[in-house]
N, C-alpha and C positions, 0 to 999 in steps of 0.2 A: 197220664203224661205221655205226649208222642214220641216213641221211641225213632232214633237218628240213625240206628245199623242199618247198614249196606246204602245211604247216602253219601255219596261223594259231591263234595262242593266243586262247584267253576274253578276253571284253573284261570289263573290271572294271565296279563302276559308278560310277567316279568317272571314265574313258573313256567311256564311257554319255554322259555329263552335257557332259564336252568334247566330244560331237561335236554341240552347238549352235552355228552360226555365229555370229559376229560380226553376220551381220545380220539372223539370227533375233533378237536380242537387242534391238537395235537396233529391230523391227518391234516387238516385245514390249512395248516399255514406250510404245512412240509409240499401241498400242493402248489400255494400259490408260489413260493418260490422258486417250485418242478416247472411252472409254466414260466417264469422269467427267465431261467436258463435257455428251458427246448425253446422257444422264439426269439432270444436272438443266435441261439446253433444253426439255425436256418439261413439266416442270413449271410451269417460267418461263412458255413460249410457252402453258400450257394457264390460268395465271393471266390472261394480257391476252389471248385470248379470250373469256373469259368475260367480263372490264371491258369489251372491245369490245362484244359482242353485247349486251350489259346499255344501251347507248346507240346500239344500230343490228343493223344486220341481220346474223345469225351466218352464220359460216363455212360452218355444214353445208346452210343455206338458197340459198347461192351469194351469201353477202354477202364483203365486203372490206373491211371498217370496222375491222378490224385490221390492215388498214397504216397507220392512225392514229394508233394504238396503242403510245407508246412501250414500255410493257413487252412485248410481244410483240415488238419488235424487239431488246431485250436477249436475250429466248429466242433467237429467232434467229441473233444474232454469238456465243451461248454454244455453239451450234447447227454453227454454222461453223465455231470454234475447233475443238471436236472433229472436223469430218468433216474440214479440212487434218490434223490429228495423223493420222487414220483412211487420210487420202488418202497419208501419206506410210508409215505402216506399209503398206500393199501394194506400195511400189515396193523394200521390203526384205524382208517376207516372206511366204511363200506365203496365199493367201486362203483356206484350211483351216487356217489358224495365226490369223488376224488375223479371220474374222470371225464364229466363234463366240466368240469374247471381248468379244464388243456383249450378253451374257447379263451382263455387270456392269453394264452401263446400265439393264438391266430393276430390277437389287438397288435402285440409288442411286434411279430412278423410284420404285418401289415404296415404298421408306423416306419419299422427299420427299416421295410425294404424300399418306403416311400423316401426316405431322407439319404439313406446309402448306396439302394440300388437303382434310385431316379425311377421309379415303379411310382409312377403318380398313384393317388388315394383320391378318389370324389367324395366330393362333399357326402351323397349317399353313404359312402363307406364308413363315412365319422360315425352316421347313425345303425349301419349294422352293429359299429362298435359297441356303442351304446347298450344294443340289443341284445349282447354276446353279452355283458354286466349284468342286465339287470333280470335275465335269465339264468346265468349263476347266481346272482343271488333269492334267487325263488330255489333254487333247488339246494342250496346250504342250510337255508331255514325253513326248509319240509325233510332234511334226507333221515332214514333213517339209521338209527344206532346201530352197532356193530355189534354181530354176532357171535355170541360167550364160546369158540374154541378153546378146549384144554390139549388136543394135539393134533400132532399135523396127521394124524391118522384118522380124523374126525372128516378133514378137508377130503380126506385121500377115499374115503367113504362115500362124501357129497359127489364126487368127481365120478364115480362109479357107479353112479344110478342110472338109471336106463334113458332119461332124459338128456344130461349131458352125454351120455356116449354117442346118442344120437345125431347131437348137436355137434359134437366135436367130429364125428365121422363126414358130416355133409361137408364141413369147412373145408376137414384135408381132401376129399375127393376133387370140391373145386378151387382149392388152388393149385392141384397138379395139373387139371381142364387149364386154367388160366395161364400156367408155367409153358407149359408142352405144348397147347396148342394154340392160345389167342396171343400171346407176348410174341410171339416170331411173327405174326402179322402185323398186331396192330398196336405192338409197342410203341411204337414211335408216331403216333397220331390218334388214339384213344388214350384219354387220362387215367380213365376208369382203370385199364388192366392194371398196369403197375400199384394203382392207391389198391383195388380190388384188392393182391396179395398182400398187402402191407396190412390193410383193415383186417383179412378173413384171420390171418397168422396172427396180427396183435391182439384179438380178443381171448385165442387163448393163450399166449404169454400172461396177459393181466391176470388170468385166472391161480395160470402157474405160479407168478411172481406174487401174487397176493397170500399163497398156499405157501411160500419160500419165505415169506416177509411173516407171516405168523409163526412159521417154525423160529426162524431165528429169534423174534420177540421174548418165545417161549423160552428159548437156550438161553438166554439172557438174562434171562427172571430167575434163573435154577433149574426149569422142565427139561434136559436137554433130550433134543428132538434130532439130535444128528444121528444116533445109533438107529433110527427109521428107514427103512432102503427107501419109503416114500420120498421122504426129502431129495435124495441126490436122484432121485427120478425128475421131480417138478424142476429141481436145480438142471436137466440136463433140457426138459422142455423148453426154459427159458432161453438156456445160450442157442441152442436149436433156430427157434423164434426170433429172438433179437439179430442173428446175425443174417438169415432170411427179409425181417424187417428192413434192416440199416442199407441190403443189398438193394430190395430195388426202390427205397424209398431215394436212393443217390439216384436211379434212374429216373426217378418220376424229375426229381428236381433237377437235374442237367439239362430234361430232355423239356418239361413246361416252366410257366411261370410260377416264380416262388407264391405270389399273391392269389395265384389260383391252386395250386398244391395245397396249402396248410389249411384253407377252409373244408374243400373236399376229403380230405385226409381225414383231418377232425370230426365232420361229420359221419363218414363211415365207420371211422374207427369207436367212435361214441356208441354208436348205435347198436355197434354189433355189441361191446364188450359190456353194455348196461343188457344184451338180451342173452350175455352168455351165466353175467352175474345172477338174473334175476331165475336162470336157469337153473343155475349151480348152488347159487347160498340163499336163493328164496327169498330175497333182499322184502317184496313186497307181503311177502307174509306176514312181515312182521309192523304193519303196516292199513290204517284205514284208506277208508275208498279214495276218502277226501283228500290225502297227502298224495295218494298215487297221483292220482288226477292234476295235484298241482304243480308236483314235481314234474310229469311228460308236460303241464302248459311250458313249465320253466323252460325246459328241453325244447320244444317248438318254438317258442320266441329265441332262443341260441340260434336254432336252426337255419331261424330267419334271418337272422345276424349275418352268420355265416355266408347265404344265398345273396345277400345284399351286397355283402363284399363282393362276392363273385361276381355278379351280373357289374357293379359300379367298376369293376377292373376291365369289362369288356367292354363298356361304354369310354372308357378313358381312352384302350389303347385302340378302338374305332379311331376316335377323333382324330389322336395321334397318327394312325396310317392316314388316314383321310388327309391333315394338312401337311404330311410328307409329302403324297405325293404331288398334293396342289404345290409345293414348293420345288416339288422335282420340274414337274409338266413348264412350270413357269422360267426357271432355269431354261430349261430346253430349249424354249423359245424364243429367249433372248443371248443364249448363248451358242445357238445351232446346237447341242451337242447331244447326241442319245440318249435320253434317261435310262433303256432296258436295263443297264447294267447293276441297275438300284433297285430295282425292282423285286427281283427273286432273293434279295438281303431281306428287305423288310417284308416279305411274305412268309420266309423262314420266320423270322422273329414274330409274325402276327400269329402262324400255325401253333410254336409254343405256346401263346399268350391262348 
C-alpha cells in the first residue's frame, strides 16, 4: 500500500483566498478608508492655502498665515482622520500590504482637484488611475501575513540590528544635507527637495508608528506594553517625524501643483517605507520568490500609474499655457494693449505646475 506522509495536495483557490488573516482584513479596509480621508485632505488643505496666502504670506515663502485659516484646518482633522485609520492598519497588517494602497489617495486627489481645483485630468490620467487599481490589487492578493509579535520589545530588537541602524542613519544624515543645504536654494523650483524630506522622515515614522500601533494592540488585548521606555521612545519618534512631515509637506503643496505633489510623494514615500519594512521586519522572508516577484510587478504598474498622472498633468497644463497665451497675443492685437503683464502670472503658475 502507497503510503501518503509528507504529501501535501494543490491548494485550491478558494484556499488561496482563506489564507488571508483575519487581520490582514482588518488592515485592509482601515487602509482603504486611510486613503479616502488623506485625498480629499489634500484638496481641502490645498483650498485654504491658497485663501491664506491670498491675504498674507504663503506657506512656500516660510509664511504661517494658514494656521488662521479655518479651512486648512478642516484639511487638516480630514488629514488626521485618515493617518489614525492609516496608523491603525500597520498595527494589523504588514507595511507592504497597507502602504501601497495610499495609490487610491493620489485617484480621489486627482479627481478632486480635477472638479474643485479646475486642475484638468486627461484622458491618459483616467488610465494611470486605472493602473494605480489594479496594481493595488496584485499586491493585496500576494502581500504577506503579519508577523506573530508578543511585544513591543521584539520591534525594539528588529530596530537594533545593524541593518536598520544603518538604514536609519543614511536617512537622517540626508535629510539634514537636504534641510540645511539644498531647501535655501532650491526649494522653491525643484519638487524633489521638499517630497525628498517628507519621503526620507516618513519611512521611519511608519516603522515607528507601526512599532506604536502593535504596542497599543498589545495593551488592549491585556499585554500592557506602556511600562516599556521602548514605547514612549517610538511614540516620541513619531510626533518627531509627523510634525517634520506635515511641515514641508504644506511647503511642497503651496509652492507646486497639488496633481503633481500627491503622485510624487506617493511614489517616494512607497518606496522608501516598503525598503525600510523589508529591512526592519523581513516582510519577504517570509515569503516565496514567486509572490516577491508579483507583489514589486504590482508596485511597477502603481508606479506607472502614478508617472502617467504626472506626465498627463504636464501635457494638460502645456496646452492650457499655450492657448492662453494664443488668446493673450490675439487680444493684443485687436485691442492694442500689452499683453507683458500676463505673462509672468502664468509663468509663475506654469513653474508650480
Amino acid at each position: 500500500m502507497a503510503t501518503t506522509e509528507g504529501f501535501s495536495p494543490p491548494m485550491s483557490w478558494r484556499d488561496s483566498y482563506r489564507g488571508m488573516s483575519s487581520d490582514n482584513i482588518k488592515g485592509l479596509v482601515l487602509a482603504l478608508s486611510s486613503s479616502l480621508f488623506i485625498g480629499a485632505s489634500f484638496i481641502v488643505k490645498k483650498k485654504g492655502l491658497k485663501k491664506a496666502g491670498a491675504s498674507g504670506i504663503r506657506a512656500g515663502v516660510g509664511g504661517y498665515s494658514y494656521l488662521y485659516e479655518p479651512l486648512w484646518w478642516v484639511g487638516m482633522i480630514t488629514m488626521i482622520v485618515g493617518e489614525v485609520a492609516n496608523f491603525a492598519a500597520y498595527a494589523f497588517a504588514p507595511a507592504i500590504l497597507v502602504t501601497p494602497l495610499g495609490a487610491l489617495s493620489i485617484i480621489i486627489s486627482a479627481v478632486l482637484a480635477h472638479i474643485i481645483l479646475r486642475e484638468r485630468l486627461h484622458v491618459f490620467g483616467i488610465l494611470g488611475c486605472a493602473l494605480c487599481v489594479v496594481g493595488s490589487t496584485t499586491i493585496v492578493l500576494h502581500a504577506p501575513q503579519e508577523r506573530a509579535i508578543e511585544s513591543v520589545a521584539e520591534v525594539w530588537a528588529l530596530a537594533m540590528e545593524p541593518g536598520f541602524l544603518l538604514y536609519a542613519a543614511l536617512v537622517i544624515t540626508a535629510v539634514f544635507i537636504l534641510i540645511f543645504h539644498y531647501i535655501p536654494q532650491y526649494g522653491q523650483t525643484h519638487i524633489m527637495v521638499y517630497i525628498g524630506v517628507c519621503s526620507l522622515v516618513g519611512s521611519l515614522s511608519v516603522m515607528s508608528v507601526k512599532a506604536l500601533g502593535i504596542a497599543l494592540k498589545l495593551t488592549l488585548s491585556g499585554m500592557n506594553q506602556l511600562i516599556y521606555p521602548q514605547t514612549w521612545v517610538f511614540t516620541l519618534v513619531v510626533i518627531t517625524c509627523v510634525l517634520t512631515q506635515m511641515n514641508y509637506l504644506n511647503k511642497a503643496l503651496d509652492t507646486f501643483n497639488t496633481s503633481v505633489v500627491s503622485p510624487i510623494y506617493y511614489v517616494m514615500f512607497t518606496s522608501l517605507t516598503i525598503l525600510a519594512s523589508v529591512i526592519m521586519f523581513k516582510d519577504w522572508d517570509r515569503q516565496s520568490p514567486t509572490q516577491v516577484i508579483t507583489e514589486m510587478c504590482g508596485f511597477v504598474t502603481i508606479l506607472g500609474g502614478t508617472f502617467l498622472l504626472h506626465k498627463t498633468k504636464d501635457m494638460t497644463d502645456g496646452l492650457t499655457t499655450s492657448m492662453s497665451s494664443l488668446r493673450l497675443s490675439k487680444h493684443a492685437e485687436e485691442d492694442g494693449m500689452d499683453c507683458a503683464e500676463g505673462i509672468p502670472l502664468r509663468r509663475q503658475d506654469s513653474s508650480r505646475s
